[in-house]
N, C-alpha and C positions, 0 to 999 in steps of 0.2 A: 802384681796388682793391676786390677785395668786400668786404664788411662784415667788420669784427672783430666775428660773431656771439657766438664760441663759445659759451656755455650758454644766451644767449638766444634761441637760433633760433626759431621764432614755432610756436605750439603746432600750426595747420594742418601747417606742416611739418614735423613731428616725426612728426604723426599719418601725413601722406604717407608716410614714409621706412620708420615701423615697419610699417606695412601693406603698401608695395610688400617689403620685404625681409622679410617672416613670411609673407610669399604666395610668395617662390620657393620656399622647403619644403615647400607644396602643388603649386607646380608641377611638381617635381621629381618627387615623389609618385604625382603624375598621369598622368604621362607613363610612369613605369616600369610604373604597374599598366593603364596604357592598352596599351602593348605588348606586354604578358604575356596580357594578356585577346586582342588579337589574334592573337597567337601560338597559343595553346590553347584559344580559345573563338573560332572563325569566325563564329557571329553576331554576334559583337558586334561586328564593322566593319558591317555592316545596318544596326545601332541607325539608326546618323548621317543612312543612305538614304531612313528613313522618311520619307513626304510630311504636311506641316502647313499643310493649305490649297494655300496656290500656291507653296510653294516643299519641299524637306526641311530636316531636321534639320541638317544641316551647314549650308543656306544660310541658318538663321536664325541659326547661331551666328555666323557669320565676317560674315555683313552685319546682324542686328540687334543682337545682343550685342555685336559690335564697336563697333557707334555706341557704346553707353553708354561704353565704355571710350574711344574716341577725345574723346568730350566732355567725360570728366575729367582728360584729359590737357590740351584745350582751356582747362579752366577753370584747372588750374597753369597754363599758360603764360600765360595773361593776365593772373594774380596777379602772375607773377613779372616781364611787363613793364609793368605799372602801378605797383606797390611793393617788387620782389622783387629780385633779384640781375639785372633783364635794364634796369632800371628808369632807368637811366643808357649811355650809350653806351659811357665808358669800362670799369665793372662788366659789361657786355654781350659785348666785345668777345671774351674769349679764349674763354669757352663756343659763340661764335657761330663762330669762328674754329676750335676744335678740330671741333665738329661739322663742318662745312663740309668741312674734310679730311679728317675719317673719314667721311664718304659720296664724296668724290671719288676717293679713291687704291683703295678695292676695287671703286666701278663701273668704273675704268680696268682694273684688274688683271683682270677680272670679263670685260668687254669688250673687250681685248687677246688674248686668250684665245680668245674666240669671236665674232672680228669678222668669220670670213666662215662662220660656222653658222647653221643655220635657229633656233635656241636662245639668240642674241646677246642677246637682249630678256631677258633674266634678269639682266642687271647691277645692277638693281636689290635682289635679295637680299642680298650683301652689304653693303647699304650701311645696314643698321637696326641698331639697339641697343635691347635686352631691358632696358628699366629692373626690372623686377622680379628677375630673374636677376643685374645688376648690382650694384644698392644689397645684393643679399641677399648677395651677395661681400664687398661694404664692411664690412657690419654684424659677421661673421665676426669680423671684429678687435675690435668693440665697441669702449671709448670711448679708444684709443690713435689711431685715427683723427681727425684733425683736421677741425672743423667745417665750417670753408670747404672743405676736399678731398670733403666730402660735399655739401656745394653745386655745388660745379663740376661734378660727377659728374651729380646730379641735374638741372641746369641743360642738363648738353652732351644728357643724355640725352631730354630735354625737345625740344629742338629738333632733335635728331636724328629724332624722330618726328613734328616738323613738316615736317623736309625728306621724309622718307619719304613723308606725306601728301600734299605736295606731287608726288613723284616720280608717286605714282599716280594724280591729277590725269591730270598730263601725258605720260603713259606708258603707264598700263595704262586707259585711258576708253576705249570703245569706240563706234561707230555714236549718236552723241550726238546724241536727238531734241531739238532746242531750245526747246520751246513746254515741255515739263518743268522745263527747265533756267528759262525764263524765269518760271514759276510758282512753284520754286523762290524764284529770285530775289524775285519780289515778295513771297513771307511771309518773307522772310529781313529785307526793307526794312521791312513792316508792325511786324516783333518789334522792328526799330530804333527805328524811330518811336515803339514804346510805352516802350523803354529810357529815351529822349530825354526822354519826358513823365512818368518816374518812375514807372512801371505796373509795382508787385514781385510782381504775382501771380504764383506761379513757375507755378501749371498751363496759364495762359495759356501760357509759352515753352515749355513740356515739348511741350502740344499742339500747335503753332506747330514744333514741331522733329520733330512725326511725321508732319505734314504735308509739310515735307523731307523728311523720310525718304523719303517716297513717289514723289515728286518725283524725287530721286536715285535712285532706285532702277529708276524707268523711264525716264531720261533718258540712259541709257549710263554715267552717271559715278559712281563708287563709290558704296553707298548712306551707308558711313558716314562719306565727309567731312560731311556735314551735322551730324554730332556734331563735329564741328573748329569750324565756324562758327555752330553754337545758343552756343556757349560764347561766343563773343566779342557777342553781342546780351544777353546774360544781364546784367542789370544788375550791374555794379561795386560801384558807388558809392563810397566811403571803405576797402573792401575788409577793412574790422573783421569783429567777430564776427556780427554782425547784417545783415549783407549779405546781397542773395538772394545773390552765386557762392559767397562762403564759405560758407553754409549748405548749397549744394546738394553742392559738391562736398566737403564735411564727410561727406554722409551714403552719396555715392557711393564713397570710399575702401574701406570694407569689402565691400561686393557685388562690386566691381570684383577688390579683392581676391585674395577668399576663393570668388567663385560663378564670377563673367564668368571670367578668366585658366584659371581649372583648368578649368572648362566647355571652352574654348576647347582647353586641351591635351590634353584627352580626346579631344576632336572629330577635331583635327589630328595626333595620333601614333598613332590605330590603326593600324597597319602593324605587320605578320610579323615576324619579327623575323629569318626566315632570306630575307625580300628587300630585296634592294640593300644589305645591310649586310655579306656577302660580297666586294662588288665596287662600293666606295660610288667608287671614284674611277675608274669607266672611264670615262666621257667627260670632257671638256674645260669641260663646264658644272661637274662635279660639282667638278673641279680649283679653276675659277673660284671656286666659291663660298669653298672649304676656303683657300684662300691670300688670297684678299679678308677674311674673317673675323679668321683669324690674325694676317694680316702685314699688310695693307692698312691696317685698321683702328688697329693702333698706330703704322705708320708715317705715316700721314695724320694723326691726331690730333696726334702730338710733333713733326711738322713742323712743321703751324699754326701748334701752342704757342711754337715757338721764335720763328717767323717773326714773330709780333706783340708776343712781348716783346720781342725784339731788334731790334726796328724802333719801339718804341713806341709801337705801335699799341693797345696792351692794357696794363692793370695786373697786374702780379703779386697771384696772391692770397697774402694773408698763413696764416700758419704751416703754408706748405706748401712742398716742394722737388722738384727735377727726378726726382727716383725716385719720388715717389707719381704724378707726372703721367704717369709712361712707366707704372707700375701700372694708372690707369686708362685708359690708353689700349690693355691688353687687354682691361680688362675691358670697353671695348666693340666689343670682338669678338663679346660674345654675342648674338647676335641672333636669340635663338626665336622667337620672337611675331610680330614683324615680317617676319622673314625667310620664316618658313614662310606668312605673309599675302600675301605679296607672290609669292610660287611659284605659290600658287594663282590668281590673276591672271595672273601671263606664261604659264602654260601649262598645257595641257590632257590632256595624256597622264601616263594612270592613272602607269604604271612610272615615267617619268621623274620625276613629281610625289614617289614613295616615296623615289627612290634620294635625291634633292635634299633631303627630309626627315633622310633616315640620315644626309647629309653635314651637314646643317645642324646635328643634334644633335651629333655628331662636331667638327666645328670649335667651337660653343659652348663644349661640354664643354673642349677644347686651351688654348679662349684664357679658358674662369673658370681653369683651372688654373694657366697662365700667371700669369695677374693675382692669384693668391691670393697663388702662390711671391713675385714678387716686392713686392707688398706687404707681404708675412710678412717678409718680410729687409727693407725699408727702415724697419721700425718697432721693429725689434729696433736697430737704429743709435742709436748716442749722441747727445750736442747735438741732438735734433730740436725745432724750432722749433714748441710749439704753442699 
């Protein structure tokens, strides 16, 4: 069962929840005045073009910016399977379990779709969940929301961007030079080796992970799983206040925030506003996405759910009931971040890359609304258990 936290949730995570959900209001933000400025100001989709060094402006945000953000997601999640809510099998089980089926029912639906187009390889879009868009849905309600249904949330959403990681791993890596990859590997084992022998220097791992970076980055395989895996070499230890992870990713909460994510949505929503958002659903991809988002996603997740407590495979978390779980099993339909990350990897054409954008914001936007309404109504319900 997950912990009967309620008001002691551990101060990290309070700090995670209040920062990922006071950063969707800048996302939000972001993104409207991103598309207004492309709308009525054409240079400003340029900005992104400019070149810095050997890459541009876009490729720094979405592969260096993204590392940092992928690494603090890396560092929750090792918290949370060291001591956290992932930390036991049984506690583990239905977050693992709902994830799991909210990335498999919209790549099916996603991929059903468009199993004989050149475009198939997109099934991956639906299958991400926007932790920051999400918790900031949760928060909405403030403190009528039950502690563990914001664990579970955060938790599914956590692993949901590990399977993502994963997906792109093994999906979207391309022409993978190995002697990168194997160099990689070796500072990846050297950072072990120093974790092993209690080496807290954190610049030692920060440097040691840009050296991955590099690594990754010419090796075919995304640059920024190397932010997935700095995080798990990053000494643990007792995972207190004094810890090098806690400390690091203490101090990565707000950049990530407040800078990386709206950086990020700036980058990624300049688009017109009078293309593809006319005619967001003419092809079969665009369909895929919008129906894997909406319907996929909550039908995947509340299957899971069902499947592993009624099989006992999973504990019930306590002071929470089948309408907050169908709740947030919209809420992670929203997949901005990920989804729009993951576009830009399966494909390469300019048009199609915008319409899939339009639609992604569009499906987002259907299933927070979704997940508000029906939230809003199961907390208004009597006898609720919290």
């Amino acid at each position: 069962m997950l912990r009967k936290s309620g008001s002691r949730l551990s101060l990290l995570f309070q700090d995670f929840f209040q920062s990922e959900t006071s950063s969707s209001v800048i996302l939000i933000f972001c993104t409207v005045v991103s598309i207004l400025l492309a709308t009525f100001y054409t240079p400003y989709i340029h900005v992104w073009e400019v070149q810095v060094g050997a890459l541009s402006v876009e490729h720094w945000v979405n592969d260096g910016l993204m590392s940092i953000f992928f690494l603090m997601i890396g560092l929750e999640l090792e918290r949370e399977v060291y001591k956290g809510e992932l930390s036991s099998i049984k506690d583990a089980a239905l977050p693992v379990a709902a994830a799991v089926g909210g990335m498999l029912v919209p790549a099916f639906i996603y991929f059903l779709l468009n199993q004989t187009q050149p475009f198939s390889n997109g099934f991956g879009i639906p299958m991400a969940t926007d932790i920051a868009f999400a918790l900031g849905i949760l928060s909405l309600m403030g403190k009528r929301v039950p502690a563990s249904l914001k664990i579970f949330l955060t938790a599914l959403a956590v692993i949901d961007d590990l399977g993502a990681i994963l997906c792109i791993a093994l999906f979207y890596s391309k022409n993978i030079h190995w002697i990168y990859l194997a160099i990689a590997g070796g500072i990846m084992l050297v950072l072990f080796l120093c974790n092993r022998m209690k080496i807290k220097t954190i610049g030692l791992y920060l440097l040691g992970g840009i050296g991955m970076w590099y690594c990754f980055h010419h090796s075919g395989i995304h640059a920024t799983l190397s932010g997935i895996l700095l995080a798990f070499v990053i000494p643990f230890e007792d995972g207190s206040e004094n810890s090098v992870s806690y400390r690091l990713q203490h101090v990565l909460h707000k950049p990530v925030a407040y800078v990386i994510l709206p950086v990020f949505a700036l980058c990624n929503t300049a688009i017109p506003f009078s293309t593809g958002v006319i005619h967001p659903f003419q092809g079969t991809y665009n369909v895929g996405v919008f129906l894997g988002l909406v319907l996929g996603k909550p039908i995947g997740i509340t299957l899971a759910t069902v499947l592993f407590v009624k099989t006992k495979l999973a504990s019930w978390p306590s002071g929470i009931r089948w309408q907050h779980i169908l709740a947030c099993s919209f809420l992670g339909g929203i997949g901005f971040t990920m989804s729009v990350f993951i576009t830009l990897l399966a494909f390469n054409q300019p048009d199609m890359i915008l319409e899939i954008k339009w639609t992604i914001i569009i499906s987002s936007a259907t299933a927070a609304g979704l997940g508000y309404l029906f939230l809003s109504r199961t907390l208004k319900q009597p006898n609720q258990d919290e």
